[in-house]
N, C-alpha and C positions, 0 to 999 in steps of 0.2 A: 279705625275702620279703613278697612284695602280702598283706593280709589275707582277700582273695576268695580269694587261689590255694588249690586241691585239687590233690594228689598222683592223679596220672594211673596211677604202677604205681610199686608199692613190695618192695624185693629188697635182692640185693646187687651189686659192680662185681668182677669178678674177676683179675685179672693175674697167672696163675701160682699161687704160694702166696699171694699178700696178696689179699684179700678183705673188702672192706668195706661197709657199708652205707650205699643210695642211695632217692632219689627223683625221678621224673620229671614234667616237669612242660611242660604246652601251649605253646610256643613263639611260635606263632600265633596272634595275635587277632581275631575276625572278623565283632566287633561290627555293624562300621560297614557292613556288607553289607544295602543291602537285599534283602529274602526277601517273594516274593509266595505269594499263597496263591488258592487257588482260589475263587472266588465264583458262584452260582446269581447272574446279572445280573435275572430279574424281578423275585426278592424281595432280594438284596442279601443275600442271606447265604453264610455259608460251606457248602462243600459237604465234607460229610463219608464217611466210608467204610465200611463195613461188612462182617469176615470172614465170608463167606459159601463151605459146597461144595455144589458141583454135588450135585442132585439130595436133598439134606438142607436147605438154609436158610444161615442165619444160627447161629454157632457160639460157643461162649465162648472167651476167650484163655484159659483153664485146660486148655484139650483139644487145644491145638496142641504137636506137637512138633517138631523137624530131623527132617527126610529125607531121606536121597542116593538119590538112583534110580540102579537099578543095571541098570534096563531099563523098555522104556516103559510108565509107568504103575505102577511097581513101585519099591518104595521100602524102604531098611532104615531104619526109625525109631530115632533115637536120646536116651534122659533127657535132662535135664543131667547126672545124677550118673555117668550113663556117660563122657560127652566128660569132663568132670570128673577120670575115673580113666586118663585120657592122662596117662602120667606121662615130662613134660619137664623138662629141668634149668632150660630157658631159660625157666620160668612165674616161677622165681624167681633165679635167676643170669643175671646179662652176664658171660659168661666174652669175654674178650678172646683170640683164639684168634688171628691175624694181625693184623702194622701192614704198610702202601702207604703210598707218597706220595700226597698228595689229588686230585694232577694225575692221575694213575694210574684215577680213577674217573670212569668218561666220566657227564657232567653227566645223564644218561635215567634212570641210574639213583636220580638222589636223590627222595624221593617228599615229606616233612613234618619241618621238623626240633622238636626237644624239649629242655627243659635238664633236664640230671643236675646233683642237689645233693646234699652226703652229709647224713645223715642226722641226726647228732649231733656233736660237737665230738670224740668219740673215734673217728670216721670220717673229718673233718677232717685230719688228719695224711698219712695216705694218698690220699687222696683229691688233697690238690695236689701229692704227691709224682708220682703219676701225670700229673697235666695239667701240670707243668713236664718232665718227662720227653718227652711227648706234643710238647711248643712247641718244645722242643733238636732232639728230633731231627727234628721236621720230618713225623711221622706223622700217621696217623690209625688208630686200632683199628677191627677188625671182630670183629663180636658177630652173638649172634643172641635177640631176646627175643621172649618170646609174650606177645599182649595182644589182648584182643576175639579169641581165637580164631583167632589165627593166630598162626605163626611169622615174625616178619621178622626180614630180614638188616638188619644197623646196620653205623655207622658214628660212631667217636666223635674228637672233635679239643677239641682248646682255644678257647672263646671268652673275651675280658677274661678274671676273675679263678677260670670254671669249665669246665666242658664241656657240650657239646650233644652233641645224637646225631639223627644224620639219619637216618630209616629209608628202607632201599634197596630198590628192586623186585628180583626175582632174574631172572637171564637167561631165561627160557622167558618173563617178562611182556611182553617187549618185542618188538615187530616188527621185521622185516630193511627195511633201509635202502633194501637195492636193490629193493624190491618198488616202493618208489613214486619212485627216481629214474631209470626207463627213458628218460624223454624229456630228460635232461641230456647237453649237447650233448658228444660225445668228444673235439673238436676242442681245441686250444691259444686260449685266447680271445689276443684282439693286447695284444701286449707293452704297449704304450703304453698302452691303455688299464685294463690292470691296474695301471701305475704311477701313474696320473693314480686309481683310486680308493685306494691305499696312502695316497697322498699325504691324501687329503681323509679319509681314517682316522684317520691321523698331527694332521689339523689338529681333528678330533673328538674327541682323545681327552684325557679327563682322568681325576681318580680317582671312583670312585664314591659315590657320595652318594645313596642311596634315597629320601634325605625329600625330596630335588628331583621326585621325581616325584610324580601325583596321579593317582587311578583316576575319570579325567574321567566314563566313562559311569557311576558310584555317584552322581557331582557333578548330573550330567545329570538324575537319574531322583529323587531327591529336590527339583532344581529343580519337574522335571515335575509332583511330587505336589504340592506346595505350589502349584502355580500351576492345579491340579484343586481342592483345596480351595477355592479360594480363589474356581471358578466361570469361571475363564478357557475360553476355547476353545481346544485343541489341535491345530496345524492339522502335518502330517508336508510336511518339505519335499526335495524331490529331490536329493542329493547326488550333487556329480559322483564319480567314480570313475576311479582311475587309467587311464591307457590305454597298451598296451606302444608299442614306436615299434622301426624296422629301426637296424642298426648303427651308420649316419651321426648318427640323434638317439641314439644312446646315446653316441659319443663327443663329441659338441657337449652332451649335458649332463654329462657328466662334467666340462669344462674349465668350464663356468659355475659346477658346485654347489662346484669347488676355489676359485675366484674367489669366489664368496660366502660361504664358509667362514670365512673371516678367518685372523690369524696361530692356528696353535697354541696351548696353554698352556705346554708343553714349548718349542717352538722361539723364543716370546716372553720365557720367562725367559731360555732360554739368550742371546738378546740382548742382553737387559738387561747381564745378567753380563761379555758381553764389552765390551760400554759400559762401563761402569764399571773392568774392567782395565784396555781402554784409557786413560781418565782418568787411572785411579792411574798408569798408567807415564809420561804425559806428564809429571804435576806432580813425580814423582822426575826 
């Protein structure tokens, strides 16, 4: 365990009658983000903020509470000690109440994921008895925990040698599909040229590797700053921008971008592979 890590929300895991204690903990690190802040450009300083209501001023943060308006301009105020006295199981139990397959969870719904770790060496014992159970059969648990004041829906599976938990958005978050795909054509697009992009799919695909990739515009905006420091001029340059093309250029680049693709990964081993049978059957 990192010696910086803090425990994110601390409870128990529950599966039926075993019940154990856990800890969650940031999954995501987001250091490496730069984060601008506002600046007054004549004076070069920061621009700061000040609670202010209408028609009184300037206010202390001791005098603010939650309000839900229940109509316009009307509001039922509430303590903390109130929201407080919501008495949920899920402020301190992941009760595991359904396992799905993971394929089963259409990918919209996953929103941040989080590592569960148990808590002491005598939670230990349970704790992998459930993430090896989890790996066999192929599930994933659904839970529901409250944290920062709300309830999410989770999601728990096996990662290496523990488990994570992905928190899920619930159905009413999410928008219908069909609102924004009215202008997808209804027509059967041509055969051939759905084979010729399988193909160049087929020659793209390998396994996944995350750390092959790089978040070029973070790369970009720290060159930027360093070359501000540093007194350069900044000068913004016109970037071309895709441009669609009719059916004819879309089947002439389909056959070029299969052409330039090169062999598969997939279809080069299996080459190889057969070379070398070959081989071994001539020399017997």
């Amino acid at each position: 365990m990192p010696k910086a890590a803090r425990a994110y929300w601390k409870g128990f895991l529950r599966l039926s009658l075993v019940t154990i204690g856990v800890e969650i903990y940031n999954a995501v690190e987001s250091k490496a983000e730069i984060s601008f802040r506002q600046i007054h450009k004549p004076s070069g300083k920061r621009v700061n903020y000040e609670k202010v209501v209408q028609g009184i001023g300037k206010i202390q943060s001791s005098d603010i509470v939650k309000g839900y308006e229940v109509d316009k301009d009307t509001y039922v105020t509430l303590d903390p000690e109130e929201i407080d006295a919501v008495k949920l199981e899920s402020k301190k139990t992941i009760d595991l109440v359904q396992f799905v397959d993971a394929k089963d969870i259409d990918y919209r719904y996953f929103e941040r994921p989080y590592f569960i770790a148990p808590t002491d060496e005598l939670s230990g014992e349970g704790y992998v008895v459930i993430r090896d159970a989890l790996r066999k059969t192929g599930k994933v648990g659904l839970a529901q925990i409250t944290i920062s004041g709300r309830e999410w829906l989770v999601a728990i599976a096996p990662l290496e040698d523990g488990l994570v938990m992905e928190m899920l958005r619930y159905e009413e978050e999410l928008r219908k599909p069909a609102d924004f795909f009215d202008e997808v054509p209804g027509t059967k697009p041509d055969k051939e040229m759905v084979d010729l992009a399988v193909q160049l799919i087929g020659k793209k695909t390998a396994a996944f590797k995350p750390d092959k990739f790089e978040d070029h515009y973070q790369t970009a905006l720290k060159v930027l700053v360093q070359d501000k420091l540093k007194g350069r001029k900044i000068v913004a340059h016109e970037q071309d921008r895709p441009k669609g093309g009719n059916i004819v250029d879309l089947m002439e680049a389909l056959k070029k971008s299969v052409g330039a693709a090169g062999p598969s990964p997939k279809s080069g081993a299996s080459s190889s592979k057969a070379k070398t049978t070959r081989s071994a059957k001539k020399r017997a």
